[in-house]
N, C-alpha and C positions, 0 to 999 in steps of 0.2 A: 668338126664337132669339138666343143669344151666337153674337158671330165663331166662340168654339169651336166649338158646336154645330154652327153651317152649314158648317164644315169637316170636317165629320164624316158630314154627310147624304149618303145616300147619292145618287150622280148618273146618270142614267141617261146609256150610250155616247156617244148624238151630242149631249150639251149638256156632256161631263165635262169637268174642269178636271183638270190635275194639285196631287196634295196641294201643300200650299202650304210654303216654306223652311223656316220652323221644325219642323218633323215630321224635317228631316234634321242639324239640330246641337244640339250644347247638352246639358248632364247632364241635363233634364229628359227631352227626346225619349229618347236612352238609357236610363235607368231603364224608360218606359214602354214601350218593344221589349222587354228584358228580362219583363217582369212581365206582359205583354197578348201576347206572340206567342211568345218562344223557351221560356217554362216551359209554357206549353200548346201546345207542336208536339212531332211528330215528327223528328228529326234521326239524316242519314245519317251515321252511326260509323265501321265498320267495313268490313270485308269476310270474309265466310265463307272463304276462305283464309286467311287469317290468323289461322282458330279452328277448324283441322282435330280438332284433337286434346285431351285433357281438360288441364288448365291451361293451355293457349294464353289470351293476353288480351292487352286492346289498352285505352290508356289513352284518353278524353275529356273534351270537359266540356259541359255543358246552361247557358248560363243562367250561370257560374261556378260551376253544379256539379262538382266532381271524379265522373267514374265510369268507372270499370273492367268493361269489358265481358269475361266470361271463360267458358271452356267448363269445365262440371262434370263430375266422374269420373261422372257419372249421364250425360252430354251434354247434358243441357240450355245454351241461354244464360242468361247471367244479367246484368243490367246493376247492379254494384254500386255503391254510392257509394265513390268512394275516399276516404273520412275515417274514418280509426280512431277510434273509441267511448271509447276516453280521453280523448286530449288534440288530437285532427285532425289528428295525423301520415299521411302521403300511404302507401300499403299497395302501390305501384307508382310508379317514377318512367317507365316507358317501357314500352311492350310487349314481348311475351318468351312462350317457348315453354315448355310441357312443366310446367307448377309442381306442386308436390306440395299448397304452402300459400298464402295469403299474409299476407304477414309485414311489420308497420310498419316503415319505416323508422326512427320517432323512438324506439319506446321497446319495439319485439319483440312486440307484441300479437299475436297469429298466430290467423289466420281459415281455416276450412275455402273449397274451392272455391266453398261455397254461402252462402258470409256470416256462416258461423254458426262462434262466437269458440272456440276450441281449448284457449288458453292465455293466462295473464296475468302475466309473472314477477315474481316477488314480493308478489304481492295476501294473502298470506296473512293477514297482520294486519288487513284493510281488512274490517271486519265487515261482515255482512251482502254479501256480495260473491257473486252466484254466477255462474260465467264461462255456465253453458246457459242465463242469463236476456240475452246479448248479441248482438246479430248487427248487420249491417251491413242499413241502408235497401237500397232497389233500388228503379231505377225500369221501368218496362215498355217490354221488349223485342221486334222482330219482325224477319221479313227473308222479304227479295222478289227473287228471281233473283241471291241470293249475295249482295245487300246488305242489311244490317244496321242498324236504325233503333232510336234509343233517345227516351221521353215521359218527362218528371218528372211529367205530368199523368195521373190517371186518366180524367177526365172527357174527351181528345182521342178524337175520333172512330178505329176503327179503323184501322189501316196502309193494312188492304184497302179502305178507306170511300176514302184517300186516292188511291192506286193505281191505283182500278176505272176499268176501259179500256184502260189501258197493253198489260196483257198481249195482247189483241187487235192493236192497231197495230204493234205490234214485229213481230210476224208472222214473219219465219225468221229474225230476229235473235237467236242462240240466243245471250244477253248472259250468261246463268248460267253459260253452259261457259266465258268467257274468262278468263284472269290475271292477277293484277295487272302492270304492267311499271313504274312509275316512278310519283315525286311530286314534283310543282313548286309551289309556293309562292310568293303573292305579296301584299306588303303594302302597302296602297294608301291614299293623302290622302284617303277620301272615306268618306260615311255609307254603312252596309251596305246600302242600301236605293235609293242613286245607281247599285250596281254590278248590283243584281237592276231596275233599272227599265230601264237600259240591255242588260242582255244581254234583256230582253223583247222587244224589236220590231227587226225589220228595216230600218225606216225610215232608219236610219242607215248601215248597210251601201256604197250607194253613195259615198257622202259620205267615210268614214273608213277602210273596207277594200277601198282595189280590186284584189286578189290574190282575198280570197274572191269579192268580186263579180262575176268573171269566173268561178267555179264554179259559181255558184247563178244559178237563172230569178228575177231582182227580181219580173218578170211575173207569175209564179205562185207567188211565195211565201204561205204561205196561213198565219193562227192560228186555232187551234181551241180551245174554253174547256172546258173540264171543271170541276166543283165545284172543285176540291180542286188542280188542276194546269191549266197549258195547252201546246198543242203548237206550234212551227214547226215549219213544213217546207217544202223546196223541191226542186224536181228539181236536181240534184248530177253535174256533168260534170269530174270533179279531173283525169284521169289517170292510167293505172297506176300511175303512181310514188308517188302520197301515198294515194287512198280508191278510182282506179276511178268507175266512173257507178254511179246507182241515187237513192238519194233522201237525202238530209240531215234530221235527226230533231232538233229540239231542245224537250228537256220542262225545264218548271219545274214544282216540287214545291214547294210549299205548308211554309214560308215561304220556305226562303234554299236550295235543293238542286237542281241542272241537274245533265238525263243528255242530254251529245250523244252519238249515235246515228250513222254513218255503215256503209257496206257493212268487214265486219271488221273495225269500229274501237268500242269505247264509252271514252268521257270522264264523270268525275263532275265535280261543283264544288261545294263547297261555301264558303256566304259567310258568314264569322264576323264580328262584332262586333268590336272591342278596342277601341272608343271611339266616344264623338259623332261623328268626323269622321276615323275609323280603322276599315279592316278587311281581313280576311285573306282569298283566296280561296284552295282548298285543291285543286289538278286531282291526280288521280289517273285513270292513264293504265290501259286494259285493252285485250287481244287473245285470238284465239284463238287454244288452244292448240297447236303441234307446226305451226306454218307453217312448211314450209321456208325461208330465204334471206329471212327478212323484216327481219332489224336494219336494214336499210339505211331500209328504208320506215319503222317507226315512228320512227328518229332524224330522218324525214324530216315524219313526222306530227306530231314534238312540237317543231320548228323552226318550221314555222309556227303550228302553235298559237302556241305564246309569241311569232312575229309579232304575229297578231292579237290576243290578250291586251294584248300593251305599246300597240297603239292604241286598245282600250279602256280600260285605265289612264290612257293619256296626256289622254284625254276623259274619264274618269269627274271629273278630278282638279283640272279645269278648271272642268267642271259643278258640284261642290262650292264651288268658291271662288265661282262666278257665284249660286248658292245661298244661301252667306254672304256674300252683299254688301250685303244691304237695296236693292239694284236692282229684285229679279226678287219679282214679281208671278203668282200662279198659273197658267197659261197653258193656253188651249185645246189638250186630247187630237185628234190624227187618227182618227176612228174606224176608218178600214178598214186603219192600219200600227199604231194604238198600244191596240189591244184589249186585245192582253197588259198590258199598263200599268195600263189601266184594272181589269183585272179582278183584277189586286196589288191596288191602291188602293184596291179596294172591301173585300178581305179584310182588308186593313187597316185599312182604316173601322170595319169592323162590329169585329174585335178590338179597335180603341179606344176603341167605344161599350160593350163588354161589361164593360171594365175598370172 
């Protein structure tokens, strides 16, 4: 076996190393995330609120794919490519309600709801030209308790393949009936994969959050692995004023997507790329609907969140630099705090042996 190879093999729990530094900087590492995991995943888009109605749509992107997620005068979803068939003028610069068409911005190409091209002004002259032989790619679309998930790949196992269990655990977490309320944004010094290794495991918890940590049982914090995602949780003692008692829920979805989960609270996160040693995490904040006198508490909910957020920013950002240092050497996983870790790691493995 190459060094490569053996950094590849797959390791069983109580002998795992963590991937080793180079898998987190550098155009190489980048390229090979892009092409072995984000164009054959699943990625959460949207939100079925934001697609009540037939031209409702919301803009994204896979991979630096452009795609325009949009609802048909038929209602179907559709995940379109936003690159016009002429010349890859953007067909959306921003999400938006109620459209009739949609219409290039570079040069007025105008595409039906369903991708299929309308009109082309001025092609007259352009032989052999005929606009019902054009339409717009798409890629496949699904959605799971109002969220909305977009594959460039056919070949990615189904949504539900990904999913299976969740619905079970949630249990009278009715997350589908809640609304969106806000979005916060943050862009961070570190590889996308420092930010999902670290919201994996608890381990750290004492050490950097001791606000949350006086919420949650360290005790009994438990991870649970599933194929395709895995769970924290821990019994959860906030107080009425921010979550109330009950239990604390934190899933990771298969590659870069976290649903925390608290009593009438769901948070999404999504973690995007924008570089070797750059990435964006995306919270979008939901509750349920028609609470009386609640603004107090979710302005209350999304304070500490962005607390504990900015100290794991302020360590993921750290870990990076200590990452790129040519110091740090692989290092033994905890098996019973860094399961989650490991079981990224290994999905990662195998996606980069597949490649």
């Amino acid at each position: 076996m190459t060094g490569s190879d053996t950094d590849l093999a797959a390791q069983p729990l109580q002998h795992a190393h963590a991937l080793p530094a180079h898998f987190y900087m550098g155009a190489h590492s980048h390229e090979l995330d892009r092409r072995a995991v984000l164009v054959r995943s699943w990625q959460l888009l949207a939100h079925e609120s934001q697609l009540a109605q037939a031209g409702d749509h919301v803009v994204g992107e896979i991979a630096g794919v452009p795609l325009l997620i949009a609802r048909g005068d038929d209602g179907e979803l559709r995940a379109l490519h936003n690159v016009c068939r002429h010349r890859a003028g953007p067909l959306a610069l921003c999400d938006g309600r109620g459209a009739k068409r949609l219409r290039c911005h570079y040069h007025g190409w105008t595409y039906a709801l369903d991708g299929q091209l309308l009109s082309a002004p001025e092609m007259q002259t352009a032989a052999d030209f005929n606009v019902a032989s054009v339409r717009l790619p798409q890629a496949r679309v699904a959605s799971w308790r109002g969220l909305v998930f977009a594959s460039l790949d056919e070949r990615s196992p189904p949504l539900d393949d990904l999913l299976d269990g969740m619905d079970a655990r949630l249990g009278y977490h009715a997350i589908e009936n809640y609304a969106s309320h806000a979005r916060e944004s943050y862009d961070i010094a570190c590889n996308w994969k420092t930010y999902v290794d670290n919201y994996l495991e608890g381990y750290h918890v004492p050490h950097i959050h001791p606000e949350l940590n006086r919420m949650l049982d360290y005790r009994s914090y438990v991870v649970e692995i599933s194929r395709w995602h895995s769970l924290q949780r821990s019994p959860l003692e906030s107080g009425d004023a921010l979550y109330g008692s009950g239990e604390a829920l934190y899933w990771f979805v298969w590659p870069n997507t976290m649903l925390n989960v608290m009593p009438g609270r769901m948070q999404t996160n999504r973690v995007l790329p924008i570089g070797p040693e750059r990435c964006r995490v995306v919270f979008d904040y939901y509750y349920p609907v028609g609470v009386e006198n609640a603004d107090a508490r979710y302005l209350h909910d999304r304070a500490f969140s962005d607390l504990v957020q900015r100290e794991d920013v302020e360590m993921c950002e750290h870990v990076q630099r200590g990452l790129a240092s040519g110091s740090y050497i692989a290092g033994r996983l905890n098996p019973l705090r860094e399961n989650g870790v490991h079981h990224f790691h290994e999905l990662l493995r195998t996606a980069y042996r597949n490649a």
